[in-house]
C-alpha positions as CSV (number, residue, x, y, z in Angstrom):
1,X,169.6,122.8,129.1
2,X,170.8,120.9,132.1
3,X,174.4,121.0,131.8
4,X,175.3,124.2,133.4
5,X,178.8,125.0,133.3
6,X,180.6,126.5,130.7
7,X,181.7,123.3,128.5
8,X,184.0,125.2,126.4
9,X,185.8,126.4,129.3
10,X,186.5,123.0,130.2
11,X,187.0,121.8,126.3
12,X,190.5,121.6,124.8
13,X,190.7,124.6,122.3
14,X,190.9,122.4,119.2
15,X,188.2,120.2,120.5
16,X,186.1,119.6,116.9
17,X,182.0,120.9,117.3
18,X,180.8,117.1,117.0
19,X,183.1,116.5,119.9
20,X,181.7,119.2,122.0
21,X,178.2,118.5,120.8
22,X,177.9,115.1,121.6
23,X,179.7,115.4,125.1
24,X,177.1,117.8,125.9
25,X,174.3,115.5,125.1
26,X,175.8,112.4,127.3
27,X,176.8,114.9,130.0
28,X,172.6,116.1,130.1
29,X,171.3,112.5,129.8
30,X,174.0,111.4,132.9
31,X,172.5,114.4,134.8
32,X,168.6,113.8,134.1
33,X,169.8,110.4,135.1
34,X,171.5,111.0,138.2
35,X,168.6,113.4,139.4
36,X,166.4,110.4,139.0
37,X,168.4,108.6,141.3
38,X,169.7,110.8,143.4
39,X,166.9,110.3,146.3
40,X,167.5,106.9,146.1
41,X,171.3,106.3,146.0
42,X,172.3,107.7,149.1
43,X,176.4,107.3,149.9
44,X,176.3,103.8,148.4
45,X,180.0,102.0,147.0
46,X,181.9,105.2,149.2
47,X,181.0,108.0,146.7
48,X,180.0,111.0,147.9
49,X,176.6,111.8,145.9
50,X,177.1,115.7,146.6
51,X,180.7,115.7,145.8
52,X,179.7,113.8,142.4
53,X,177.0,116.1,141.2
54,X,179.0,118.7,141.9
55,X,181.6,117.5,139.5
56,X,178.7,116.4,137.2
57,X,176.7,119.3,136.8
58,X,179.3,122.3,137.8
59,X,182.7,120.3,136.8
60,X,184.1,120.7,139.9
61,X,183.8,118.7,143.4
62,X,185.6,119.5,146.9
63,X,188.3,117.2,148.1
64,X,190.7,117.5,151.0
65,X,189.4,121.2,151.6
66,X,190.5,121.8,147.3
67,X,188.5,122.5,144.5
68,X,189.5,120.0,142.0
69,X,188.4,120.8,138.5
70,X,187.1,118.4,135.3
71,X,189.0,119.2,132.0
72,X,187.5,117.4,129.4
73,X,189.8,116.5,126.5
74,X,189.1,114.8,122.6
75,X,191.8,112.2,122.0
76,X,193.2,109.6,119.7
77,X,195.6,106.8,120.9
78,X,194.4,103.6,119.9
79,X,197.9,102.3,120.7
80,X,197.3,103.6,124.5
81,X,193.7,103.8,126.4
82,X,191.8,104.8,123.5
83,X,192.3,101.2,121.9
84,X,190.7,99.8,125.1
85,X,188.0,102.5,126.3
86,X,185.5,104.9,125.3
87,X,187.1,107.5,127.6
88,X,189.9,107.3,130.9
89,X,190.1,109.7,133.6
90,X,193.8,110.8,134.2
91,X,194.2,110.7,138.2
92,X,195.4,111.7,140.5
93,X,194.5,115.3,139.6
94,X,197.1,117.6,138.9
95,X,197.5,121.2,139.9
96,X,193.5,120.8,141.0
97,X,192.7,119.5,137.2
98,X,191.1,115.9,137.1
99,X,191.8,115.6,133.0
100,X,188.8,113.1,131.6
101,X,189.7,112.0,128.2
102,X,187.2,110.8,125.8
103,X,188.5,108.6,122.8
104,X,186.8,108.6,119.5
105,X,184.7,105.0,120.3
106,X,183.0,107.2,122.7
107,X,180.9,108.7,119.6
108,X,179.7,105.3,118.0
109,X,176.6,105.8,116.4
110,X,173.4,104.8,118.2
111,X,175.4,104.5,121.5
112,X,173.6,107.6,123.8
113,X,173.3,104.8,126.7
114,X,176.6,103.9,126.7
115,X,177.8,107.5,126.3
116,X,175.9,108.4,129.2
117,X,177.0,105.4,131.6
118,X,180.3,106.2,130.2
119,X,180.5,109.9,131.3
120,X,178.7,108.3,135.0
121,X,181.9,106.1,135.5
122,X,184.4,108.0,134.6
123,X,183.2,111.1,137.1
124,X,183.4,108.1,139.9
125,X,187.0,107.9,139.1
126,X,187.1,111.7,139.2
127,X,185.5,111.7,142.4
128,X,187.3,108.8,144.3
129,X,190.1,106.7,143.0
130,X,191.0,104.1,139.9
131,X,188.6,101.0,141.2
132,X,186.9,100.0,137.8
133,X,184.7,97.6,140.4
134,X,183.3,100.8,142.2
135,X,182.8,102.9,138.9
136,X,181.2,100.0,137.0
137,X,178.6,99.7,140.4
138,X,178.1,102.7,140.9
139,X,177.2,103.8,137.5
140,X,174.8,100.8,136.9
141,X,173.1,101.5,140.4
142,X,172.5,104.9,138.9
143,X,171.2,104.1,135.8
144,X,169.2,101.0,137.1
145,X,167.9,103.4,140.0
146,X,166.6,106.0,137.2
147,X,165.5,103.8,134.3
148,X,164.3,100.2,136.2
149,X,167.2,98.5,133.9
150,X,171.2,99.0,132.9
151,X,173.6,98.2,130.5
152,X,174.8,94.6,130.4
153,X,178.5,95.0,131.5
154,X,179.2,90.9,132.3
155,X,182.0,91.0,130.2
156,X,184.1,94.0,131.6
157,X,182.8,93.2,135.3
158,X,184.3,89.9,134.2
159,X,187.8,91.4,133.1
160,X,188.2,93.2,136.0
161,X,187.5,90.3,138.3
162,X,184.9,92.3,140.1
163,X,183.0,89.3,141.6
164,X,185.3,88.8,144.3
165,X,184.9,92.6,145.1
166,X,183.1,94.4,147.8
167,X,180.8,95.9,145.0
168,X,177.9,94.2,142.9
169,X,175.5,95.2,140.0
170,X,172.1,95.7,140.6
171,X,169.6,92.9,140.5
172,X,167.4,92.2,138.0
């Protein structure tokens, strides 16, 4: 198994099996994805690539000289972010804990791809700030650089008026 920190450490306590179980598998398909990448992504959209590996595979990254910690939480607020996302990341971190929460649309069947993209975006946040531009990029580079194709995200690119940003989705 990839994944090599404790994920129950880093699991709410009443976190159901299925949650933990199927966080587990997108958080090994977003590594085996960014290790394909890796030699090829270099520093691109300002994330550090070291930093984010860190907080992929260990759940934790440096910043500012601190150890900033991933908490990974099950939640359901369809009034709040869970009506608009498959998971949020709560920032800025708090007391060294960056809290990732992942809403139930995050276990759709027959979506591994977009679980894994999912859990690539969201460490972005972790790892740098709220830009959805940078996030969206940067996870799409990934998986383009690792699998020769990503996931068509016009429509959210679109919401988030990311044309007119300084970041773009791969090509082709």
């Amino acid at each position: 198994m990839r994944f090599v920190f404790a994920l129950l450490a880093a699991l709410a306590l009443s976190a159901s099996p299925a949650f933990a179980d199927e966080l587990t598998k997108a958080l090994n398909r977003a590594i085996g994805l960014f290790d394909a990448a890796a030699p090829e992504i270099g520093q691109a959209f300002g994330v550090d690539r070291d930093q984010f590996r860190d907080a992929l595979v260990t759940g934790k990254f440096q910043r500012g000289g601190k150890t900033i910690s991933l908490y990974y939480e099950e939640k359901a607020d369809p009034a709040g972010h869970c009506g608009r996302f498959a998971a949020y990341t709560m920032l800025p971190a708090r007391d060294g804990i960056v809290r990732l929460v992942v809403c139930p649309r995050f276990f759709s069947p027959r979506a591994d791809d977009l679980r894994a993209l999912t859990v690539l975006h969201e460490l972005v946040h972790a790892v740098t700030d709220t830009d959805e531009c940078r996030a969206m990029a940067y996870a799409a580079r990934i998986q383009s650089l690792a699998t020769g194709r990503f996931t068509p995200v016009d429509a959210y690119w679109q919401a988030n008026n990311c044309a007119g940003s300084e970041f773009s989705l791969p090509r082709g």
